[in-house]
C-alpha positions in Angstrom: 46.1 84.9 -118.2 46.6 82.7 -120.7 44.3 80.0 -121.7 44.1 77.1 -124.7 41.6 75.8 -126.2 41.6 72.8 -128.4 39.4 70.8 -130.6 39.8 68.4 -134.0 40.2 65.1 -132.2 38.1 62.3 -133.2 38.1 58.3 -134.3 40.0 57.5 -137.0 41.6 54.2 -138.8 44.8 53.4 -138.6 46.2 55.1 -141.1 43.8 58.3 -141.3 44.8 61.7 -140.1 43.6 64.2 -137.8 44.1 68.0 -137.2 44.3 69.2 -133.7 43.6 72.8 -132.9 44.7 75.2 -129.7 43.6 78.5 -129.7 45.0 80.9 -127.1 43.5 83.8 -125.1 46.0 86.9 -124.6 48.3 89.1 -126.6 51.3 87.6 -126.0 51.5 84.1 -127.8 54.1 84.5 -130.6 56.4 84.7 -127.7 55.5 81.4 -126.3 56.7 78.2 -126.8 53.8 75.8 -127.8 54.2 72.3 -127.6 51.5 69.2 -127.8 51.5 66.4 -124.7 49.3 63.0 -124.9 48.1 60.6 -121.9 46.7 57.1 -122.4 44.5 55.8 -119.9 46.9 54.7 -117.0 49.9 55.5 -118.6 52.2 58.8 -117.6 52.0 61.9 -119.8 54.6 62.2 -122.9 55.3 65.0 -125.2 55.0 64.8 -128.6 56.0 67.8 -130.3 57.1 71.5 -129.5 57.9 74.2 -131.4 58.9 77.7 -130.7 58.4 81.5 -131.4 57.9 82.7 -134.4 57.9 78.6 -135.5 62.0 79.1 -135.7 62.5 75.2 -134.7 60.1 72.5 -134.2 61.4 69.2 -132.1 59.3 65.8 -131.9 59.1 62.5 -130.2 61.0 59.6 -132.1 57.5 58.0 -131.9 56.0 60.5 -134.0 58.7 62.0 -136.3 57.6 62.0 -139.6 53.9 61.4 -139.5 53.1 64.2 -137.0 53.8 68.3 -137.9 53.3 71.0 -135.6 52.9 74.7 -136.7 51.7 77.7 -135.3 49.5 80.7 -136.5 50.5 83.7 -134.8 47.8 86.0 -136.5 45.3 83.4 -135.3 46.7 82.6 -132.0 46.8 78.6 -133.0 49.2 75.7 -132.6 47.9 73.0 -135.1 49.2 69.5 -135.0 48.7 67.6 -138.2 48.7 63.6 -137.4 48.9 61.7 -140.2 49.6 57.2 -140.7 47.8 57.6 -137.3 48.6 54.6 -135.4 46.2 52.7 -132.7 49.3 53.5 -130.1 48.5 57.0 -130.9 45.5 56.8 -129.0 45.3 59.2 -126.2 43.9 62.4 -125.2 45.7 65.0 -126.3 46.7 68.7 -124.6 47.9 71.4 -125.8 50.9 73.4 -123.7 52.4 76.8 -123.7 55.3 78.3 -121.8 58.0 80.9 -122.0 61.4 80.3 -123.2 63.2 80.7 -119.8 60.6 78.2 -118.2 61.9 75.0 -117.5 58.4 73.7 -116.4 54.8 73.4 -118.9 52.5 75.6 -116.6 49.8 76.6 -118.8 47.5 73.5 -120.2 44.5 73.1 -122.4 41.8 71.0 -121.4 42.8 67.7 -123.9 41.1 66.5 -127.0 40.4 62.5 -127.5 42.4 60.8 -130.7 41.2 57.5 -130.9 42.8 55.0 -133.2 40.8 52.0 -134.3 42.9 49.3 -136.4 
């Protein structure tokens, strides 16, 4: 029932920043776990940041940890993810995820946003 929507990338320098946007569809997504996935072309998918309900803990990849935030807007149904130093190896597209907290699996997906880096 759920469903994401996302929007904000774009082509940036190296060294610009980007805000992605997810907006979800039902009632129930302060009790989700939202997280933000990115694919190259050819290369396998990687996460990149997650955080939880109510934004009680957020966790990141090492290669993004401390340039990217993640946050969440309950009243708005939104996962943001600020990217800032953007680097050309962060170009991919990038999808937004959502499951519950006893799911060890990422079964809900929005339909990715390009983030292209130019140096």
């Amino acid at each position: 029932q759920v469903q994401l929507v996302e929007s904000g990338g774009g082509l940036v320098q190296a060294g610009g920043s980007l805000r992605l946007s997810c907006v979800a569809s039902g009632r129930t997504f302060s009790r989700y776990t939202m997280a933000w996935f990115r694919q190259a072309p050819g290369k396998e998918r990687e996460f990149v940041a997650a955080i939880t309900w109510s934004a009680g803990s957020t966790i990141y990849a090492d290669s993004v940890k401390g340039r990217f935030t993640i946050s969440r807007d309950d009243a708005k149904n939104t996962v943001y993810l600020q990217m800032n130093s953007l680097k050309p190896e962060d170009t991919a597209v990038y999808y937004c995820a959502a499951k519950t907290v006893k799911s060890s699996v990422w079964p809900i997906w929005g339909q990715g946003t390009q983030v292209t880096v130019s140096s």
